[in-house]
DRENDO-1510 file (C-alpha; in Angstrom, 1 decimal, always signed):
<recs>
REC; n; res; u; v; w
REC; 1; UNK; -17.3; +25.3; -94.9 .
REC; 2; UNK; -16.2; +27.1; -97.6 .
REC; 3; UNK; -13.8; +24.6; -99.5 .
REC; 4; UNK; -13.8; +21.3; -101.1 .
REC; 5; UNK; -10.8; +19.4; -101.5 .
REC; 6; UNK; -9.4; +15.9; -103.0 .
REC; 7; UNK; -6.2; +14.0; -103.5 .
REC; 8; UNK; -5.3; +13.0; -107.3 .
REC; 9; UNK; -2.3; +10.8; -107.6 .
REC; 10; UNK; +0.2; +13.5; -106.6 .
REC; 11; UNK; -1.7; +16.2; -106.9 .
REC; 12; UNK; -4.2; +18.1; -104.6 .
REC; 13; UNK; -6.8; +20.1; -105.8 .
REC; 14; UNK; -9.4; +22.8; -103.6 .
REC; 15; UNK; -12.2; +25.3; -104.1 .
REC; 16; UNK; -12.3; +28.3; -101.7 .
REC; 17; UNK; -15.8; +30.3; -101.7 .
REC; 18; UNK; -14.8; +33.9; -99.9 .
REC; 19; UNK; -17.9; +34.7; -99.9 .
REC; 20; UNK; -19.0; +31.6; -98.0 .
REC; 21; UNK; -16.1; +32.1; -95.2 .
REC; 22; UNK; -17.0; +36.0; -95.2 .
REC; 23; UNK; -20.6; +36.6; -95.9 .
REC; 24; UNK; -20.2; +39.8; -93.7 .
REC; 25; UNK; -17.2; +41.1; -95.6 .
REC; 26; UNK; -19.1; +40.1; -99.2 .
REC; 27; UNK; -22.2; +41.8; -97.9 .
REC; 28; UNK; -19.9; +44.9; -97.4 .
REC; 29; UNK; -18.1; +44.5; -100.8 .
REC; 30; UNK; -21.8; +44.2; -102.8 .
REC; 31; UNK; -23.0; +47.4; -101.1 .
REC; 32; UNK; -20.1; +49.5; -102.0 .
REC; 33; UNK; -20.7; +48.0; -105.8 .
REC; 34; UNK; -24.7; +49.1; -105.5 .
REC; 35; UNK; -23.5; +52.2; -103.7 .
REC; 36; UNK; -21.2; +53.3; -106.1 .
REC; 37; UNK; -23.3; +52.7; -109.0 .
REC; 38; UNK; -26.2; +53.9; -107.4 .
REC; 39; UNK; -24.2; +57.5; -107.3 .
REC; 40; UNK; -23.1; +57.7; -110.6 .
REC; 41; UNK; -26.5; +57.3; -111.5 .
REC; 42; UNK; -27.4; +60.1; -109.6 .
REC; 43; UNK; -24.3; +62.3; -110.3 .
REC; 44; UNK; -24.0; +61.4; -114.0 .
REC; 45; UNK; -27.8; +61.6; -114.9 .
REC; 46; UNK; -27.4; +58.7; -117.1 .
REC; 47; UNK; -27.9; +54.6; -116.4 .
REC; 48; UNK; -25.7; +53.7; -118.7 .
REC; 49; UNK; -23.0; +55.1; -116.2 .
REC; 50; UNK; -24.2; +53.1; -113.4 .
REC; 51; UNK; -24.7; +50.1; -115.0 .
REC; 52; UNK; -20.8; +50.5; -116.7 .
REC; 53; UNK; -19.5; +51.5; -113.0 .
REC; 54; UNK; -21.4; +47.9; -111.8 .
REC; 55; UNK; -19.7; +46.3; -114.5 .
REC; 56; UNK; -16.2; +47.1; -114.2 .
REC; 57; UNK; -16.7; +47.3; -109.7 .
REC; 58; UNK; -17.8; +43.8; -109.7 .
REC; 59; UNK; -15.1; +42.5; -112.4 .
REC; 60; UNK; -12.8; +43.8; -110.1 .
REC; 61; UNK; -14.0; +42.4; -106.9 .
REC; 62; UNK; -15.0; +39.0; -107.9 .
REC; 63; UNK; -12.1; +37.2; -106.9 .
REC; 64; UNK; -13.0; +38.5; -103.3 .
REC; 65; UNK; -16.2; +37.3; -103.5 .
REC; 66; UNK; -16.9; +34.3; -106.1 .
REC; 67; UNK; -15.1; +30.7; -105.8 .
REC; 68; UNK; -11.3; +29.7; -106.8 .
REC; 69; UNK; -10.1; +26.0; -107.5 .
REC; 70; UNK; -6.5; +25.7; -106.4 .
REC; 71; UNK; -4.4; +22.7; -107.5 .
REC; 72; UNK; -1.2; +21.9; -106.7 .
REC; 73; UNK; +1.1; +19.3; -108.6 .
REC; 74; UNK; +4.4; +18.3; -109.9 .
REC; 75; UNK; +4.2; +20.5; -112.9 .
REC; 76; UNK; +3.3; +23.5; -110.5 .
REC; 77; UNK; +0.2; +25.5; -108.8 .
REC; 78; UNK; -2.8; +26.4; -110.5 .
REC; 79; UNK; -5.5; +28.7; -109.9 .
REC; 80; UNK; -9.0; +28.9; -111.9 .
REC; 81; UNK; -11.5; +31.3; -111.3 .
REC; 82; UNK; -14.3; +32.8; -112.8 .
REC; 83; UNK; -12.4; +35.6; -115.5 .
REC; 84; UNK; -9.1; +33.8; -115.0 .
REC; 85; UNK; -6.8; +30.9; -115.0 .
REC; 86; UNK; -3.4; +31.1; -113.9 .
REC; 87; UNK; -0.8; +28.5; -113.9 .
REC; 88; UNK; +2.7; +29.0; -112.2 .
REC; 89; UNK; +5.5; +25.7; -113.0 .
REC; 90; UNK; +7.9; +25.6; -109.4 .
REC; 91; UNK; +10.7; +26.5; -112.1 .
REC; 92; UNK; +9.6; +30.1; -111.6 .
REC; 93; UNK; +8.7; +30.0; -107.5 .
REC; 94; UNK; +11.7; +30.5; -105.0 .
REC; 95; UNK; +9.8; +30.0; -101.9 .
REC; 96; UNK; +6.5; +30.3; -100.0 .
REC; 97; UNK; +5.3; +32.8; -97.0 .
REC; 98; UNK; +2.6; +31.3; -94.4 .
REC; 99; UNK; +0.3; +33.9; -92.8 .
REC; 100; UNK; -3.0; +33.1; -90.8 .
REC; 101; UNK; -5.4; +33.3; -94.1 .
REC; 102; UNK; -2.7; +32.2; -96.9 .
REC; 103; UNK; +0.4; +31.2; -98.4 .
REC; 104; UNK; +2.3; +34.4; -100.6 .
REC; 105; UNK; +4.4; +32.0; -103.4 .
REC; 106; UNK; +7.2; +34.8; -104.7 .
REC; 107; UNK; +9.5; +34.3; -107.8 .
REC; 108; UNK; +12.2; +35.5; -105.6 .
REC; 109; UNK; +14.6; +34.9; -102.5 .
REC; 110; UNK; +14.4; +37.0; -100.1 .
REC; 111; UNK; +10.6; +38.2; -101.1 .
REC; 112; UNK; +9.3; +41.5; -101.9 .
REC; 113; UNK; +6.0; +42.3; -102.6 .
REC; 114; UNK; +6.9; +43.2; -106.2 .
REC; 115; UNK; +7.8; +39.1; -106.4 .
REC; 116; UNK; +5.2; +37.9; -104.0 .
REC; 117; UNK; +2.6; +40.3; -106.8 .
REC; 118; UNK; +4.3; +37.9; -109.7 .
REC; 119; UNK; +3.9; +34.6; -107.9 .
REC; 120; UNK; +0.7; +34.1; -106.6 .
REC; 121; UNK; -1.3; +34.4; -103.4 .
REC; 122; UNK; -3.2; +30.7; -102.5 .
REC; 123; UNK; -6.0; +30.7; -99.9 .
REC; 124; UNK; -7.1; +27.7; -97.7 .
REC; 125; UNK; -9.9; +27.4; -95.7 .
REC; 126; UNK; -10.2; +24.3; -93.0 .
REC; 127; UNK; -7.3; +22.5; -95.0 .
REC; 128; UNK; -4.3; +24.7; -94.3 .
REC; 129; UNK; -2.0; +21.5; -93.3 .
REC; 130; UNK; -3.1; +19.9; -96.1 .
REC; 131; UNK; -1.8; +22.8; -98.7 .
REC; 132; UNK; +1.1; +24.0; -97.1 .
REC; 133; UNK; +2.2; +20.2; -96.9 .
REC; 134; UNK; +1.7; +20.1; -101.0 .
REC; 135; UNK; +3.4; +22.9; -101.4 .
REC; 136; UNK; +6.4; +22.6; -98.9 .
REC; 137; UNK; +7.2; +19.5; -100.4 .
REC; 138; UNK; +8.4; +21.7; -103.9 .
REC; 139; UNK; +9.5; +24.9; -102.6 .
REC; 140; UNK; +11.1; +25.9; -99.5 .
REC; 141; UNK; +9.9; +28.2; -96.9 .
REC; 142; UNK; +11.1; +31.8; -97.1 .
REC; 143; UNK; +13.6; +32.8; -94.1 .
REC; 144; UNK; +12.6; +35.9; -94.2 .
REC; 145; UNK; +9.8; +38.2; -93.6 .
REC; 146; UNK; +8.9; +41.2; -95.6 .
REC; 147; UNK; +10.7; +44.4; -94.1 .
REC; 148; UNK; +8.9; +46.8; -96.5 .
</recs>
C-alpha cells in the first residue's frame, strides 16, 4: 500500500503516495488549503485572493500529499516529484539517519539539521529493508544523533 518498487541492475527504484499511507493526515492538509482560501475570500473581498492563496498552499504542500519516485544507484539518490527533481551523487552524502518513517541523508559528519536540509529526506513505505540496504551499501550510518 502506498509504494511500488523494482530492482534495475544495481539500482532500486520506489514511488511513495503520502496521501495513500495518510488519507487522514491529507484529508487534514486539503481542509486547511480550502479553509484558508476560503477566508481570504471572505477577509479580502476578492476571489482572485483565494484562488492565489489555493495556488501557492497547495504548491507548498504537495510533496505531503502527491507521489515521489525514489531511486537509488551507483551514481547517487534521486527523487522526482510532481514540481521537482532532485538528484544527490554519494560524492556529496557523508552518512544516513534511520527513523521509524525515513532515512535523513546529510552532506555532513556528525549531522545537523542545516546538513540533513541540504541532503535529502527519503521515505519508504512497506520496503524499509529494502532501501536502507541500497543505501547502506554507499554511505555509512551516522554515529550520532542530532543533539539540537
Amino acid at each position: 500500500m502506498g509504494h511500488e518498487a523494482e530492482s534495475a541492475g544495481d539500482g532500486l527504484s520506489w514511488t511513495v503516495w503520502p496521501l495513500k499511507q495518510q488519507p487522514l493526515k491529507g484529508f487534514g492538509i486539503g481542509l486547511l488549503v480550502v479553509g484558508f482560501s476560503a477566508y481570504c475570500l471572505q477577509a479580502f473581498g476578492h476571489w482572485l485572493y483565494a484562488a492565489a492563496s489555493f495556488v501557492i498552499l497547495s504548491i507548498g504542500v504537495h510533496s505531503s500529499l502527491l507521489p515521489a519516485t525514489y531511486s537509488v544507484d551507483s551514481e547517487g539518490v534521486h527523487l522526482k516529484q510532481l514540481l521537482s527533481r532532485r538528484t544527490l551523487p554519494w560524492s556529496d552524502l557523508a552518512c544516513y539517519l534511520s527513523t521509524d518513517d525515513f532515512l535523513a541523508l546529510s552532506v555532513a559528519d556528525p549531522p545537523s539539521h542545516r546538513s540533513i536540509s541540504a541532503g535529502m529526506i527519503v521515505r519508504f513505505c512497506a520496503n524499509r529493508e529494502e532501501v536502507e540496504a541500497a543505501i547502506s551499501a554507499h554511505l555509512p550510518r551516522c554515529p550520532s544523533a542530532l543533539d539540537e
